[in-house]
LUMKOL-22097 format. One record per residue (C-alpha): residue in three letters; x, y, z. Coordinates in pm, whole numbers, plus 32768, in hexadecimal, padded with zeros to 4 digits. Layout:
N
  aa   px   py   pz
 ALA    X    Y    Z
...
END
This chain:
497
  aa   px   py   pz
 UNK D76B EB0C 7B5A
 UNK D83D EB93 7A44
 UNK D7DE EADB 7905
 UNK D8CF E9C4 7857
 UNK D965 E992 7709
 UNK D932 E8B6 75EE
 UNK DA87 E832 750E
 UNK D9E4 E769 73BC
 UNK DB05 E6A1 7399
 UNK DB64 E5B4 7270
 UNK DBAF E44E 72DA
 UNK DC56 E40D 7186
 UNK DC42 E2B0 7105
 UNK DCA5 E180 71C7
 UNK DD01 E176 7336
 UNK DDF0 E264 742D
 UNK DF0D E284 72FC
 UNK DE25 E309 71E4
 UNK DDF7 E440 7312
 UNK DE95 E58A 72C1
 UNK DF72 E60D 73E4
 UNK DE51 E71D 7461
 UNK DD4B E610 744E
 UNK DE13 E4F6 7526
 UNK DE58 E635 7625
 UNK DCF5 E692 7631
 UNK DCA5 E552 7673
 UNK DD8B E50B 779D
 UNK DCFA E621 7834
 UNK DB94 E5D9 7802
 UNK DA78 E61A 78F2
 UNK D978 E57D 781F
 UNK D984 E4D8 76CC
 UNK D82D E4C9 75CF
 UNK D8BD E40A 74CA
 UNK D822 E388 7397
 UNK D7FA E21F 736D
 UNK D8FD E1D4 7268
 UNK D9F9 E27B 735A
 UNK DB29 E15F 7380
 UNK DAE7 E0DA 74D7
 UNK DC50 E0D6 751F
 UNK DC36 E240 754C
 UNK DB6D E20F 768C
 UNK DCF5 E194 7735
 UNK DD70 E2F0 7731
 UNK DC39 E3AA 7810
 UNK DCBC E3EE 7977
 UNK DBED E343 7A92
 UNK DA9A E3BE 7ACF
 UNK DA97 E437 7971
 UNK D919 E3F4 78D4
 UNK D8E3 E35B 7795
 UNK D7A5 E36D 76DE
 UNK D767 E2E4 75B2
 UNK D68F E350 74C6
 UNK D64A E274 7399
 UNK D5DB E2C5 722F
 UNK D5E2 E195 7132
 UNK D53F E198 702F
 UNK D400 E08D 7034
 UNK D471 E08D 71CA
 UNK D3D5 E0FC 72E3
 UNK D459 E243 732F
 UNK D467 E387 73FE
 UNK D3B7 E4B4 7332
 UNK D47D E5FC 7305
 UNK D393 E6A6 73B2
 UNK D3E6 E5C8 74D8
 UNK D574 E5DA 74B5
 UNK D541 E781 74A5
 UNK D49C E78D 75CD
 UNK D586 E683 767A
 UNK D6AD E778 7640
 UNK D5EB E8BB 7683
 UNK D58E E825 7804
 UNK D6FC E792 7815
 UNK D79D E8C2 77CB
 UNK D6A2 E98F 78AF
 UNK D704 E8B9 79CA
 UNK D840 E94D 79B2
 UNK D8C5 E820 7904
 UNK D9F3 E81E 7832
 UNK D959 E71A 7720
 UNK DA04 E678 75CE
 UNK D941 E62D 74C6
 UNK D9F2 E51D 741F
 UNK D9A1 E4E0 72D7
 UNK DA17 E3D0 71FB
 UNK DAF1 E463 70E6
 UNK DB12 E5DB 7083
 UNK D9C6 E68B 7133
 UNK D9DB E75B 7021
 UNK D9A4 E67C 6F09
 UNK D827 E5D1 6F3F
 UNK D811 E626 70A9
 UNK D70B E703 70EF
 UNK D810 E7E3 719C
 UNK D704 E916 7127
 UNK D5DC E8A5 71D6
 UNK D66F E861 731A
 UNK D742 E98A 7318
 UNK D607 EA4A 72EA
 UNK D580 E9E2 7415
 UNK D6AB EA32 74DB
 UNK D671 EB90 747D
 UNK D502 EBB7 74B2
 UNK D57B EB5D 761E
 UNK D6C0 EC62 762A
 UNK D7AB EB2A 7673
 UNK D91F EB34 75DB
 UNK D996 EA2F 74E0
 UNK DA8E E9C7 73EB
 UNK DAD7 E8F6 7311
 UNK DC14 E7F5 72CD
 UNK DC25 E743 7192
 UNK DC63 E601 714A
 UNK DCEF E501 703C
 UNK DBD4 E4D8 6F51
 UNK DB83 E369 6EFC
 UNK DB3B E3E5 6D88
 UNK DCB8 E428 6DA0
 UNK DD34 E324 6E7A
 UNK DC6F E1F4 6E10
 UNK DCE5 E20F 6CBC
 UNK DE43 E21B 6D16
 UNK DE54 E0DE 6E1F
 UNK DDAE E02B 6CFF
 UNK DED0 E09E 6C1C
 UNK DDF4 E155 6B13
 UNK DE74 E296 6AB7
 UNK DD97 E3E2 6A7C
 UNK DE4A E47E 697A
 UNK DF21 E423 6864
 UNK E00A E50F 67A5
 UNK DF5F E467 6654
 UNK DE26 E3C2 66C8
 UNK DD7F E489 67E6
 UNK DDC5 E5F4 67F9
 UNK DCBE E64F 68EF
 UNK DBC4 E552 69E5
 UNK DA80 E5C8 6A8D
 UNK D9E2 E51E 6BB3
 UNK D86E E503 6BA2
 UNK D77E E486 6CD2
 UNK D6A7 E347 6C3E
 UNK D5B6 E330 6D24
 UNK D4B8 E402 6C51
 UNK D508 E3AD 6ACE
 UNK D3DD E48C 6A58
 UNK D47E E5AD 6AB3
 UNK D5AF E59A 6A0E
 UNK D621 E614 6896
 UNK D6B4 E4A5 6816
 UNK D6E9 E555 66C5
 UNK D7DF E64F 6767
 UNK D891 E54C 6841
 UNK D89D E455 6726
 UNK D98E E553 669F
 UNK DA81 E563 67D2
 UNK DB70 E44E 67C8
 UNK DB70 E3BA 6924
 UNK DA23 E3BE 69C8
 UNK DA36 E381 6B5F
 UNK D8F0 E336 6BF1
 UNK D8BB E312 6D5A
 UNK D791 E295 6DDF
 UNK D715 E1EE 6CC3
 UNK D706 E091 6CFE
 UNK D58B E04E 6D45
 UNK D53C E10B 6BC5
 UNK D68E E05D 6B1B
 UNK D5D6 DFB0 69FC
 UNK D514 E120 69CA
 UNK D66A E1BB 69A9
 UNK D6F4 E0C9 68CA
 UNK D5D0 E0E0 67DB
 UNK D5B1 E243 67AF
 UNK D747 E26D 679F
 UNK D735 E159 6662
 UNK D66F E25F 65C0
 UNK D780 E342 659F
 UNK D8B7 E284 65E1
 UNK D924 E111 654C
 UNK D8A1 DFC8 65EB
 UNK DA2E DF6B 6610
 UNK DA4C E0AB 66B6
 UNK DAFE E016 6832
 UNK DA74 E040 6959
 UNK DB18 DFB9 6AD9
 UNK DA38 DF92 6C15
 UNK DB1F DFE0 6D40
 UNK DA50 DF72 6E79
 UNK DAB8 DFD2 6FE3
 UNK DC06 E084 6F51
 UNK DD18 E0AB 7063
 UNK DC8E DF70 714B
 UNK DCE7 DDFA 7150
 UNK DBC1 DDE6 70DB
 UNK DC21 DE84 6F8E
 UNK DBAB DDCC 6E1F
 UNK DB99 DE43 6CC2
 UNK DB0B DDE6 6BA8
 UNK DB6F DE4D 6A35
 UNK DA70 DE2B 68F0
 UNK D9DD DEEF 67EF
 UNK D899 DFB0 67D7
 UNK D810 DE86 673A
 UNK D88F DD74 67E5
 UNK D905 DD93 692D
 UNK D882 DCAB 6A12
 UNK D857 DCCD 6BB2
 UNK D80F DBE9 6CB9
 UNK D69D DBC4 6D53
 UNK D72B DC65 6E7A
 UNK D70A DDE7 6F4D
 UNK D81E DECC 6E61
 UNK D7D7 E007 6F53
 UNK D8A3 E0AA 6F7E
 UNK D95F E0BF 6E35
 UNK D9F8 E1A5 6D45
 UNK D9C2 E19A 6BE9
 UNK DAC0 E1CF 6AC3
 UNK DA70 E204 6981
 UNK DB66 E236 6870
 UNK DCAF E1A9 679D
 UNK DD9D E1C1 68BE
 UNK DCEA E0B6 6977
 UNK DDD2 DFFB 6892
 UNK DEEC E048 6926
 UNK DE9E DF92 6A68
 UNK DF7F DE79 6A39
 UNK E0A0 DF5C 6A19
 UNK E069 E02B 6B44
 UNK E038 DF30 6C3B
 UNK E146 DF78 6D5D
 UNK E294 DECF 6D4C
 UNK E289 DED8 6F19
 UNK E2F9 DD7D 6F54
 UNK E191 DD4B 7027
 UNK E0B8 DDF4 6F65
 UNK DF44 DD96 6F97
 UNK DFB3 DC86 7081
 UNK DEE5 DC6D 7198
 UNK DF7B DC00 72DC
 UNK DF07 DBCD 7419
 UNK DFD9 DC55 7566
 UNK DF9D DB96 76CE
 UNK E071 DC85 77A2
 UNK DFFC DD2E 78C9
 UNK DF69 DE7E 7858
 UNK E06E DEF4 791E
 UNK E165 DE7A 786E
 UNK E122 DE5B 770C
 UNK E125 DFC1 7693
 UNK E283 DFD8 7613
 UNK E272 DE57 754B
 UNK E11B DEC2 74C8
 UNK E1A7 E004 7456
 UNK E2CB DF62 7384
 UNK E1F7 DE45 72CB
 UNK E11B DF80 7278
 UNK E270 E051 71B0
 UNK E26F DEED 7111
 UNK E12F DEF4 7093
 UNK E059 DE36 7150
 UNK DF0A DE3B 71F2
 UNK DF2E DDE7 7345
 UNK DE2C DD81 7441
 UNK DE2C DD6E 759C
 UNK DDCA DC74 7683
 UNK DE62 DC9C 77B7
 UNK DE81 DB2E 7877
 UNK DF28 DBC5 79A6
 UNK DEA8 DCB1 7AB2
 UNK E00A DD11 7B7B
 UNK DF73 DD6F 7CD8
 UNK E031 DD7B 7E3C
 UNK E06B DC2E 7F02
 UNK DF86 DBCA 8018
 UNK E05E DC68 80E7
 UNK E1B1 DD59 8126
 UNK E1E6 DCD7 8259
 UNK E307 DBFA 81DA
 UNK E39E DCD6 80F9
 UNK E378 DE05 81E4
 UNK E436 DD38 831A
 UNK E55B DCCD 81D4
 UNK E572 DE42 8189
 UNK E57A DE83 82DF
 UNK E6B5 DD94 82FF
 UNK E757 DDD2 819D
 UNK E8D9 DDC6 8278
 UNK E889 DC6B 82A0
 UNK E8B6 DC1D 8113
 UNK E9D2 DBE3 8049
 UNK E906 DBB1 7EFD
 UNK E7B9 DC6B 7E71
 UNK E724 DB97 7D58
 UNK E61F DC62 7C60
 UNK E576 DB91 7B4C
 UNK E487 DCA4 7AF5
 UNK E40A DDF7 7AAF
 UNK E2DC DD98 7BBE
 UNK E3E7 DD33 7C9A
 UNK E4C0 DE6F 7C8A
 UNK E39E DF58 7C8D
 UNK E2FA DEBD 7DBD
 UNK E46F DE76 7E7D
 UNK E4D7 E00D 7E66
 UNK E348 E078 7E8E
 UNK E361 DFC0 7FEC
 UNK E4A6 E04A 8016
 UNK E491 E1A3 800A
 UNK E345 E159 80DC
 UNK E40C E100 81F6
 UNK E4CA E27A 81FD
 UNK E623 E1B0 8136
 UNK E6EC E210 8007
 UNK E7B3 E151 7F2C
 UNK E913 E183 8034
 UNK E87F E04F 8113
 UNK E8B3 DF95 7FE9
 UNK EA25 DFE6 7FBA
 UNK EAAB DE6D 804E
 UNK E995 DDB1 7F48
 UNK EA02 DD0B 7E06
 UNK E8E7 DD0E 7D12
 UNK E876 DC11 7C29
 UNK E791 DC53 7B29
 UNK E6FD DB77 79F0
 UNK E718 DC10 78A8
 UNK E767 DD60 7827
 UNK E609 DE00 784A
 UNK E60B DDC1 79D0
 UNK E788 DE65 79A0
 UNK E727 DF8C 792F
 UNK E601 DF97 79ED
 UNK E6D9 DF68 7B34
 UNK E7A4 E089 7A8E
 UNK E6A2 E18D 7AAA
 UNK E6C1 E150 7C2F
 UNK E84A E1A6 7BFE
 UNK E8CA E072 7C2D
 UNK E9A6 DF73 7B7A
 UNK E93E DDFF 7B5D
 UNK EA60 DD45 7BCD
 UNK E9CF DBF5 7B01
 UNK E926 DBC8 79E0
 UNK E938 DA7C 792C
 UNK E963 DA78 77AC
 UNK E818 D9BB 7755
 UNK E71E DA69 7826
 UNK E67C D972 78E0
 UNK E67C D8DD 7A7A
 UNK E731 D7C3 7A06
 UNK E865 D851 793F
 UNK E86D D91D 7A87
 UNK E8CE D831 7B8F
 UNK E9A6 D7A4 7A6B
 UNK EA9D D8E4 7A6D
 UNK EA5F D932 7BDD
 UNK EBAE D924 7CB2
 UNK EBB0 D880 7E01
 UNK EAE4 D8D1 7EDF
 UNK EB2B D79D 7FDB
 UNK EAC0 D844 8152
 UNK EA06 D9B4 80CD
 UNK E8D7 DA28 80EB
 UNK E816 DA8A 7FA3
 UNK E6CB DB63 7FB3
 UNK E5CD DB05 7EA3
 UNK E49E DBCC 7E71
 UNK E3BE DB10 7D7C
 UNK E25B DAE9 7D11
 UNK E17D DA48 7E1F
 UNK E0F4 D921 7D7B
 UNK E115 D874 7C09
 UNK E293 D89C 7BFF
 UNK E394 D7B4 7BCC
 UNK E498 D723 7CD2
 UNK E5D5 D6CD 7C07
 UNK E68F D7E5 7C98
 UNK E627 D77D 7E28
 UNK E67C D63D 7DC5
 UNK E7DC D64F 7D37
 UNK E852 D77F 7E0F
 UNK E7DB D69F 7F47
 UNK E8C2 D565 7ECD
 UNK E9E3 D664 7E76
 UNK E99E D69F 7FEB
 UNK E91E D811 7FF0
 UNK E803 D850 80F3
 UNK E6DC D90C 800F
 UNK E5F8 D9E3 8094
 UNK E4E8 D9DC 7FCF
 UNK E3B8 DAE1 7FE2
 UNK E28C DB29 7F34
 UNK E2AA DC80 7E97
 UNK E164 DCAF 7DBD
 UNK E07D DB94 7D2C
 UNK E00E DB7A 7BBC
 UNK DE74 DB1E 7BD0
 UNK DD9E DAA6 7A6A
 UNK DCD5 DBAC 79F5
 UNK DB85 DB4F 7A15
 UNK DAFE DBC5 78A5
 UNK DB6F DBD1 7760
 UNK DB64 DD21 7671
 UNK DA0A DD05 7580
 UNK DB02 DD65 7472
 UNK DBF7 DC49 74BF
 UNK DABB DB2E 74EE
 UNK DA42 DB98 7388
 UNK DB94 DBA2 72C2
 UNK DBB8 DA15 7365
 UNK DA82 D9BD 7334
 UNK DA9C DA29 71AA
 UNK DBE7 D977 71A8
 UNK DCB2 DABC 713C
 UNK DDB6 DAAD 7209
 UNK DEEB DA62 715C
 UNK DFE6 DA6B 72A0
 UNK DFAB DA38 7414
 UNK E0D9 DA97 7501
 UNK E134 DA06 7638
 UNK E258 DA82 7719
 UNK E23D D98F 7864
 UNK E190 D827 78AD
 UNK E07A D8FD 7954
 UNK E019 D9BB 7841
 UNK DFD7 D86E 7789
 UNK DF34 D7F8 78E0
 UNK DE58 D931 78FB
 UNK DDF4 D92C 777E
 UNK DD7C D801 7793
 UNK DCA8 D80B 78D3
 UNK DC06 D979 7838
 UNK DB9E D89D 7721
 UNK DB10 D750 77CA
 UNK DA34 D837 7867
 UNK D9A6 D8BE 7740
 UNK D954 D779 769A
 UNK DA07 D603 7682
 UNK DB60 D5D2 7629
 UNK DB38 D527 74C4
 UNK DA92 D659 7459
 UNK DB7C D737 7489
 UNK DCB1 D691 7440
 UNK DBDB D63B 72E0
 UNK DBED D7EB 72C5
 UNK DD60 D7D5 72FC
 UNK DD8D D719 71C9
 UNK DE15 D860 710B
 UNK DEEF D8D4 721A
 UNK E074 D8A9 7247
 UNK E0CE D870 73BE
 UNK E1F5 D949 7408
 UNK E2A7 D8EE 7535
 UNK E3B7 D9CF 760D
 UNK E482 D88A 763C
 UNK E4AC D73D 76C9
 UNK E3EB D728 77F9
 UNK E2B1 D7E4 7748
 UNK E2E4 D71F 761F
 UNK E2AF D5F2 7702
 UNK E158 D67C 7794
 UNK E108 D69C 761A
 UNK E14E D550 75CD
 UNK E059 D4E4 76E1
 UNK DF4A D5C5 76AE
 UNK DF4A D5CF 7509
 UNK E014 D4BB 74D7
 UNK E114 D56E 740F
 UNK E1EC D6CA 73D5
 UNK E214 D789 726F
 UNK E2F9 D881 72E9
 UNK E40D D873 7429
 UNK E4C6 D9A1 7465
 UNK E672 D95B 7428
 UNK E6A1 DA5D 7532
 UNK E5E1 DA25 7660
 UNK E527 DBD3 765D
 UNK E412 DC64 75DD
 UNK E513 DD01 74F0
 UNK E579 DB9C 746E
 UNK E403 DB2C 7477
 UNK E3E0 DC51 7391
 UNK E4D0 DC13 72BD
 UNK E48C DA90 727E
 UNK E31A DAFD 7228
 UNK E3B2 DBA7 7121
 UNK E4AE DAA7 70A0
 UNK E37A D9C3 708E
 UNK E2CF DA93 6F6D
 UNK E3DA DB22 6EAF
 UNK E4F9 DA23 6F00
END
């Protein structure tokens, strides 16, 4: 068997968007992934299937997996024929122990390379708006590792202007006294813990006097110097920065609303509250598709609905001609243009975006025949309803089903749990529905509405907004327009009105 290759890749700081472009394609094309332990976990969402990931720890004070241990790991990975990443948090280069491992890579004949990464002595610094170098104040910086204070020369580094330490949390009061040796007790120093994460604090002091909570700092990045006074004035103007919000999309469905409250500044979190699977059956969608001539009206409330409606379309050996007597109703301008990547023109959409304003605006449709593909169970019946009494016959057929998850994300339990959430989404009744029952199973319902205390409920609109009221007892944001766009936007109106 020929032998594999080994990438040392830098994960950067944070999750998939602190990821050069090399690293994110690497690891969409991973066979196996040893990454260390500080490694973003959000990272593991771009493998490909059947893509292994091991991780191997090393904390500090932690139970760990030896060097020794991770260079052998790679060399019988790679011999295997393996194509294996070694993800390390960070730069590799900076701290890593890129040399040992590389070493034994050789001693074995296997191929590797290395792709850097953003450096947390560079990034953490900079998220926490504290500046390296100053035209007048800091011409130069060095980064130091802490972990061994014995073996570095605090007379020489007392001389640089801004010290970065990384890995230096465990021996901070060492550091402090030796650097008040050579440098002023007023000197400033900032603690940046978890840099790049929701998770994200910093602290600000002086050599003398800055105080910490009793709590686990690692990982951290230290930052030594004058321009750790210029924090407050280099704190990003993004209209969400540091916010912390909370998405309950479908995984499916949430990448492009995620995506924009990121540009904005926030850290967003995902906790999906719907699984979007296919109906119990096609049968009744297959035998509509089968008699689509039969229909004078095709009504699509959805991106599930589209998707599944052409999927079992094209299934059947048709193309878009059988549709060419349909009129097509649609709700909103995301299912629009969504309908428009099919080729085809929504004959109806009402202004506000919702099932209601729909029937409002719908012409007469006294004696036709209207197809309705629509999610199997959970969904509303206004439209059935009204079209019925305007004395339409509606056909209506379950085209996919949207299930409750049945776990919530470690990441997402904690940031609730440590009431840091400052916004939790919702775009449909279920959502709420779903969020709630993830949570009653996880412990009784006073104690977690008591962690919602800091959080803004942000509703898509009316009908969610209700579902809010019932479940929380109250709404802090409501979309004006009825989108994720709108939802967006009134999020924003909220904190910087």
């Amino acid at each position: 068997m020929s032998k594999g290759f080994v990438y040392v890749v830098g994960a950067g700081v944070g999750g998939i968007g602190g990821l050069t472009v090399r690293a994110k394609e690497l690891l969409e094309t991973a066979e196996v992934v040893v990454a260390d332990d500080l490694v973003d976990g959000s990272l593991r969402t771009l493998i490909p299937p059947g893509c292994s990931w091991q991780t191997v720890g090393k904390r500090g004070g932690k139970p760990s997996v030896s060097q020794t241990e991770i260079n052998e790991m790679l060399v019988a990975l790679a011999s295997s024929g393996k194509t294996v990443i070694r993800l390390k948090s960070g730069d590799p280069w900076v701290f890593g122990r890129v040399g040992q491992e590389i070493a034994a890579l050789q001693a074995h004949n296997i191929g590797w390379a290395v792709i850097p990464g953003l450096s947390s002595a560079l990034i953490s610094p900079l998220l926490a708006g504290i500046p390296l170098t100053d035209t007048d104040r800091s011409a130069c910086f060095v980064v130091a590792t802490g972990h061994d204070p014995d073996r570095l020369p605090w007379q020489a580094l007392a001389a640089i202007p801004t010290l970065v330490i990384l890995m230096g949390t465990r021996c901070l009061d060492d550091i402090r006294s030796r650097l008040q040796v050579y440098r002023s007790p007023t000197t400033p120093i900032a603690v940046i813990h978890r840099a790049g994460t929701w998770q994200q604090r910093v602290w600000t002091g002086t050599l003398a006097d800055l105080s910490l909570p009793n709590i686990d700092l690692s990982p951290a990045v230290i930052v030594i110097g004058e321009t750790v006074n210029d924090r407050s004035l280099f704190i990003s103007s993004l209209p969400l920065a540091d916010k912390k919000i909370l998405v309950t999309r479908a995984a499916s469905q949430s990448s492009e609303f995620v995506q924009d409250l990121e540009r904005l500044g926030a850290y967003v979190l995902e906790m999906p509250t719907l699984e979007i699977t296919p109906p119990s059956s096609w049968e009744a969608l297959d035998r509509a598709i089968g008699e689509i001539d039969r229909y004078d009206w095709l009504i699509l409330t959805s991106a599930n609905a589209i998707e599944s409606f052409f999927n079992r379309l094209f299934l059947q050996g048709k193309d878009l001609r059988v549709l060419y007597r349909l009129k097509i109703a649609v709700v909103g301008n995301k299912t629009k243009e969504i309908l428009q990547t099919y080729g085809l023109i929504a004959d109806l959409v009402p202004p506000n975006f919702v099932a209601d304003s729909l029937v409002e605006v719908f012409p007469d449709v006294k004696g036709q025949i209207i197809l309705f593909p629509r999610v199997e169970s959970g969904g509303r019946d206004v439209l059935i309803k009204e079209l019925t009494a305007k004395g339409a016959t509606i056909d209506s057929v379950p085209a996919y089903e949207s299930a409750c998850p049945q776990t919530i994300p470690p990441a997402v339990l904690a940031a609730l749990e440590q009431k840091a959430i400052d916004v939790i989404t919702f775009a449909s009744s279920k959502t709420v529905l779903h969020f709630a029952q993830l949570l009653d199973k996880i412990t009784d319902r006073s104690t977690w509405q008591d962690w919602l205390q800091n959080a803004k409920i942000a509703s898509i609109g009316p009908q969610t907004s209700r579902t809010c009221q019932e479940i929380f007892q109250r709404v802090d944001i409501e979309a004006e327009e009825f989108t994720l766009a709108g939802l967006q936007k009134a999020i924003v109106a909220h904190f910087q009105p």
